[in-house]
N, C-alpha and C positions, 0 to 999 in steps of 0.2 A: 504494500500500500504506500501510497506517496506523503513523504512528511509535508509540503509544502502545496501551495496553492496552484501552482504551475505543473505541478505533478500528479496533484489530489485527482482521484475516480469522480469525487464530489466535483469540485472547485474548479477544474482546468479549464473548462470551456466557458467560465464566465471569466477567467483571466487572458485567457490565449486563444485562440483556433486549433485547428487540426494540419490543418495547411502550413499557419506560421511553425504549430512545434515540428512539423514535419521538416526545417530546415533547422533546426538546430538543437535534433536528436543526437546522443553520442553516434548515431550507427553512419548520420548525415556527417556529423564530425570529423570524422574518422575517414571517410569517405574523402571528403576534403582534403584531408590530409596526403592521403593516398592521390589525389588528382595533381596535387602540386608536385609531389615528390616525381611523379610520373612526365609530367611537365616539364621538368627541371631533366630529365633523365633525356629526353625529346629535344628540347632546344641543345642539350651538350652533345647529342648527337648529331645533330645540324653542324657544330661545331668543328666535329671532329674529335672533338674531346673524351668522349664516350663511343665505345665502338656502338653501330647503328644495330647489331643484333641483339647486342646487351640492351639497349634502349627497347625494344620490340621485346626482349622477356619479359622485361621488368614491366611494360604496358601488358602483359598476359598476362602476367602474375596477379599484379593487382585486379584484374577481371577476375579469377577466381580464386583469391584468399580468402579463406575463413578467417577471421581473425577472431583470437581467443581473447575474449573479453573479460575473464576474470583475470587472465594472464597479464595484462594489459591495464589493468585498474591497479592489480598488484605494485606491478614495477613502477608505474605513474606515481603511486602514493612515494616510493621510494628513492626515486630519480627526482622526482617534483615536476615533470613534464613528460607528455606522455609519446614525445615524437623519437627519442632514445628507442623504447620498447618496440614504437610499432616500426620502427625499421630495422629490428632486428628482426619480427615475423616477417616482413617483406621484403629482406635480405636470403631469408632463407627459404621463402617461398621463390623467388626470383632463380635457384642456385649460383650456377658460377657468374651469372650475369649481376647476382648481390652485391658483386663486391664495387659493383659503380653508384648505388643506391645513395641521394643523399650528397652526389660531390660537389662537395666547396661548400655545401650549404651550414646553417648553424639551426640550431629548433628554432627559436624566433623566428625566421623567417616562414617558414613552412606553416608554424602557427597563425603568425599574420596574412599570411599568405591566403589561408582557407578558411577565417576569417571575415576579409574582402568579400570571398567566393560567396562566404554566408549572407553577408552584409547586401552583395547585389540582388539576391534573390528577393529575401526580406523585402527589399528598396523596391522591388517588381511589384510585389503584391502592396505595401502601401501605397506605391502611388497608382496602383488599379481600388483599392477600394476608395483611394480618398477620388477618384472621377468619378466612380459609384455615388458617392456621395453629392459630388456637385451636381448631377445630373439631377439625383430629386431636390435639391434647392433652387435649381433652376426653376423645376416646376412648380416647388410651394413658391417662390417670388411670383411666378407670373400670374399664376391664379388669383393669389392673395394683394396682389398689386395695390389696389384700392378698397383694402377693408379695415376699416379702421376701429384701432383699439387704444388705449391709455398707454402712452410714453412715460415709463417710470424713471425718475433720477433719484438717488437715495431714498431708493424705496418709496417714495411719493408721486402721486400722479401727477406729473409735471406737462408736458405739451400732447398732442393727439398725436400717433404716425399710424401705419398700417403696419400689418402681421406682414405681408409681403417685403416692408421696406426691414424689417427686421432678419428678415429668412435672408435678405440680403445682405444684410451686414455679416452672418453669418458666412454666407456664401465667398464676401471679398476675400475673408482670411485661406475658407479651403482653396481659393484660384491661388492665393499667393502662397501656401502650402506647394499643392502641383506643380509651380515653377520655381519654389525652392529645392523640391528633390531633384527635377532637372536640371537647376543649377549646381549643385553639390557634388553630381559623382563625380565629376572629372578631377574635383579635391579629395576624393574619397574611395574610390577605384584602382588604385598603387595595388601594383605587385610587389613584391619584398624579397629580394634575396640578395645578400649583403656580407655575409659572412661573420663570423666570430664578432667583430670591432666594427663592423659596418664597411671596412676599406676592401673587399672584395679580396684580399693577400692570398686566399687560399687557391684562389686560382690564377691571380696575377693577370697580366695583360691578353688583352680579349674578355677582361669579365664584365665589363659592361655589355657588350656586344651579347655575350653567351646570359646578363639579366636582359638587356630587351626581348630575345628570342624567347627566353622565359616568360615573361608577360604579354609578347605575343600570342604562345600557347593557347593561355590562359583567358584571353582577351581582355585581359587588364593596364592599364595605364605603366610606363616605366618611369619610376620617380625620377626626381633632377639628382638626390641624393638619397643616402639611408633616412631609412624614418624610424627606428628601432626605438626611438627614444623624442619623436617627434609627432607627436601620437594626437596633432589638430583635426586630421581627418575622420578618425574613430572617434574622436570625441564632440565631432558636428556632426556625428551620424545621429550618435543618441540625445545632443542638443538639437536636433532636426525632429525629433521624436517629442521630445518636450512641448515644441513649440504645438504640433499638431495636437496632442493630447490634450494643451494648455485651449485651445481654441474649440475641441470637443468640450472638454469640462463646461466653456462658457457656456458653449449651449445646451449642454445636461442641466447646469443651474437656471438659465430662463426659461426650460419646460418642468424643472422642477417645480418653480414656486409658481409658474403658471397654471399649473395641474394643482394649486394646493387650494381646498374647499374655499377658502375666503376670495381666491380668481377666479376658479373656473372656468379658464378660456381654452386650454386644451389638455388632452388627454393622451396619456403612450396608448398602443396599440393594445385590444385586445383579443388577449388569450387564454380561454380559459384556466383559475387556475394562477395565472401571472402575476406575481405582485400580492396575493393573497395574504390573509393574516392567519394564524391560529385560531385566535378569539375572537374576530371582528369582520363578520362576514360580507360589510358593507366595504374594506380596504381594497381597492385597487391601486398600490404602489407603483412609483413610478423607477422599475427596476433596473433596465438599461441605462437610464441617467445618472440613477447611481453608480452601477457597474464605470461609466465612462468618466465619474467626478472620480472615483477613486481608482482609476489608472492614472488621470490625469496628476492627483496629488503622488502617485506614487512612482513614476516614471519622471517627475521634478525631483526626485530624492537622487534617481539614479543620474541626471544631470550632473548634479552637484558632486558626485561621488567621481562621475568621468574628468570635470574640470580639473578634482583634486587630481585624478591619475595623471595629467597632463605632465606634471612635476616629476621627472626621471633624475634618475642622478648618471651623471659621466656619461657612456656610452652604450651601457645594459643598467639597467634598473633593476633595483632592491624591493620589490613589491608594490611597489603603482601598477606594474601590468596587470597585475593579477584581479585586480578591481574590475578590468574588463571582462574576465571570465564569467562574473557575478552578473555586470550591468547590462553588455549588450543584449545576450539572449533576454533577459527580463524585458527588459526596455520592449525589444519589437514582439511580444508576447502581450503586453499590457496594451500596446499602441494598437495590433491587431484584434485583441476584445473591444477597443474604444471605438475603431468604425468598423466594424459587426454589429455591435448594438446602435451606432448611428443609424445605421444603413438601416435597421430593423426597424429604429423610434420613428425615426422621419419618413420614412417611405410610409409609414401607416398611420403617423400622426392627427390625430382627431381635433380640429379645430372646430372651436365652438362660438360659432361670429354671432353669436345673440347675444350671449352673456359678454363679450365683449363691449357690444352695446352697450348693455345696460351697466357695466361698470363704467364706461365711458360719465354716466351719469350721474355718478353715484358721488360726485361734489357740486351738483344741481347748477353745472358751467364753469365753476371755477378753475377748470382745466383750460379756459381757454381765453380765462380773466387777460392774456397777455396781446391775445388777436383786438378784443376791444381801445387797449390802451395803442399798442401800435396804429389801430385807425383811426384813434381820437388825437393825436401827436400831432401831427400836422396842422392843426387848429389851434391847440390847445397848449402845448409845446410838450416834449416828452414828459417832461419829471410833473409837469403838473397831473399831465394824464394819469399818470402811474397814478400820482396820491389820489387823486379821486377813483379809480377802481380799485385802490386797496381800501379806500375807505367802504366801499360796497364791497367788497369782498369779504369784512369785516361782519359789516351789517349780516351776509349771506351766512357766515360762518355762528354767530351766535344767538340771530334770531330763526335761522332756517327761511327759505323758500328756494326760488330759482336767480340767481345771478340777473339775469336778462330782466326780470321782472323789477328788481331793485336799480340796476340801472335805468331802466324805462323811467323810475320818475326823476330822474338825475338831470334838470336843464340841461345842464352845460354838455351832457353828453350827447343826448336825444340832440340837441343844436348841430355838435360837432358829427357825427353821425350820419345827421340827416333823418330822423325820422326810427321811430320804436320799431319796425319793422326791419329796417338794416340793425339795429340792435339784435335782433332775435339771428336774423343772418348770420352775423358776425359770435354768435355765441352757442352757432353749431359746429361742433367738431370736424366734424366732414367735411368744413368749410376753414377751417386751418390746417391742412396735412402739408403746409410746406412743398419742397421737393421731392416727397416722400417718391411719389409715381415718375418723376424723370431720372429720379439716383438708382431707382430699379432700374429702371430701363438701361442706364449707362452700366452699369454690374450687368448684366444679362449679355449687351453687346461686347463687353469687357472681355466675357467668359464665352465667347463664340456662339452663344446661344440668341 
């Protein structure tokens, strides 16, 4: 049974997918490992350096080695890295062609090396679910364009917008998400082979030549220098993670508290079942929001933890690599349950434009005390404006009625105005959404949609 949440029978699939652990299971690991060393074996044969039949066992070998996995956990614990061990199975599964397995290279490389390999996968499928994801934003904006509900600023109903201009706000970040992972790999895509100190000595001239061929291979980038100890781009993979998780969270917290009895406005998906309580048969929780707030806060931990690994000492490091071991695979584990359940909440997201309404109402205009003053400024001059509809705003607040109605008997405004009719106008919501329907629109054309 799995100690941990990422492992758990219970727990894994609300942390991770099956698809992400499928890339950085040990067997996928290992696997890795075995594609670099194979790689490495390939380009030195191109070289010369490696006779071309040895290269050719050693790529059959690895096609059918078993590899003995408790054999291999063994000597890992013992060695403290596990690329020693596994190239002494695939040395001697290899035979005489073993004895080229592995040349000029050091573990760190091979390590980082497949790594990368993991890293590109991972980087396929987030940035597939995160288009998943803009696609149905695209369609909650455009639908919801022009339906308006209460703009909240510290938690107060502050000016009118639309659920549409929201889904868009929403939506700017996932576009600039999508062109941050396309702007990233080519910082973050390095092949690694370098040697003991990084200076390639162990094979001496021609090792540059025989690492490009290498990440040729591989279809990986060939650094300008070693990175063994310069570790920006592994650590803006999972800072690239943050930020998407960071921009989920937000929007797990505005359907959170949207979804809460005193809103109303919408609802996650349901399933029977979903979200249910023990004792409280009426609970329909809002469960993927959660699940995505708390990747979000937990995938900011592992940030923090990568920034610190950044700090190597000399030319190998004394323990900061090993932080990676822990954060990456968590990292795109956490990141892939947060748009899973995106994909899940929003695609079936239940929006409820009545109660929208009617909370739009529910400070009998005072939402929109700011469209009155704005009209009556010109006449009146700003700051007087102001203080005469705060003063009925005052009146509204502690004697109760409608905004509009208290303004109505207000000369100076009804003058300024033009008439109690434009008052009533001017203290319908619907009738201040701003930009709301053209900033859509410029997001929508933004995002090719």
């Amino acid at each position: 049974m799995g100690s941990t949440v990422f492992d758990s029978v219970l727990f894994r699939d609300m942390f991770g997918t099956a698809e992400m652990r499928a890339v950085f299971t040990d067997e996928a690991l290992v696997g890795r490992y075995i594609e670099a060393e194979v790689a490495l074996a390939r380009a030195q044969a191109r070289l010369g350096v490696v006779p071309k039949n040895a290269a050719e066992t050693i790529e059959a070998a690895a096609k059918s080695i078993k590899i003995d996995f408790d054999k291999l956990r063994h000597e890992t614990e013992i060695v403290g890295y596990p690329i020693l061990p596994l190239v002494h199975q695939l040395s001697e599964a290899a035979g005489e062609a073993g004895r080229y397995v592995h040349w000029g290279a050091t573990t760190q490389d091979i390590m980082d090396t497949a790594n990368v390999l993991q890293i590109r996968a991972a980087l396929q499928i987030v940035a597939r679910d995160l288009r998943e994801v803009r696609d149905i934003l695209v369609a909650m904006a455009r639908k919801y364009r022009d339906t308006p509900m209460a703009g909240r600023t510290h938690l107060q109903q502050a000016l009118p917008v639309t659920f549409g201009y929201k889904a868009a706000v929403w939506l700017s970040s996932i576009d600039r998400h999508i062109e941050r992972v396309d702007q990233a790999l080519p910082r973050i895509l390095f092949g690694e082979f370098s040697g003991a100190a990084g200076t390639l000595a162990s094979v001496g001239e021609g090792g540059l030549e025989m690492q490009r061929l290498f990440c040729e291979e591989l279809g990986l980038h060939q650094p300008s220098i070693t990175w063994h100890v310069a570790r920006d781009g592994i650590a803006e993979a999972v800072t690239l993670l943050g930020l998407i998780t960071g921009t989920l969270g937000k929007i797990a917290t505005d359907v959170m508290m949207l979804s809460a009895t005193e809103f109303g406005e919408v609802s996650e998906p349901f399933v029977p079942g979903r979200g249910a309580s023990s004792t409280m048969p009426q609970k329909r929780n809002p469960i993927s929001s959660e699940l995505m707030l708390a990747a979000a806060k937990s995938v900011r931990q592992h940030v923090a933890a990568m920034l610190d690994g950044m700090i190597h000492d000399f030319e190998r490091a004394t323990g900061p690599w090993h932080l990676e071991w822990v954060s990456l695979p968590e990292s795109f584990l956490l990141t892939a349950s947060s748009l899973a359940n995106a994909k899940f909440m929003l695609a079936g997201l239940v929006v409820h434009e009545k109660r929208m309404l009617e909370n739009l109402d529910l400070t009998h205009g005072l939402i929109v005390a700011e469209a009155v003053m704005m009209a009556a400024a010109p006449q009146l001059g700003r700051q007087h404006a102001h203080d005469v509809v705060y003063d009925a705003c005052r009146k509204a607040i502690e004697g109760g009625g409608q905004l509009a109605d208290i303004l109505a008997e207000v000369p100076e405004i009804t003058e300024a105005l033009g008439g109690k009719e434009a008052i009533r106008r001017h203290c319908d919501p619907a009738n201040y959404l701003g930009l709301c329907g053209p900033m859509v629109d410029r997001v929508l054309s933004m995002s090719g949609r």
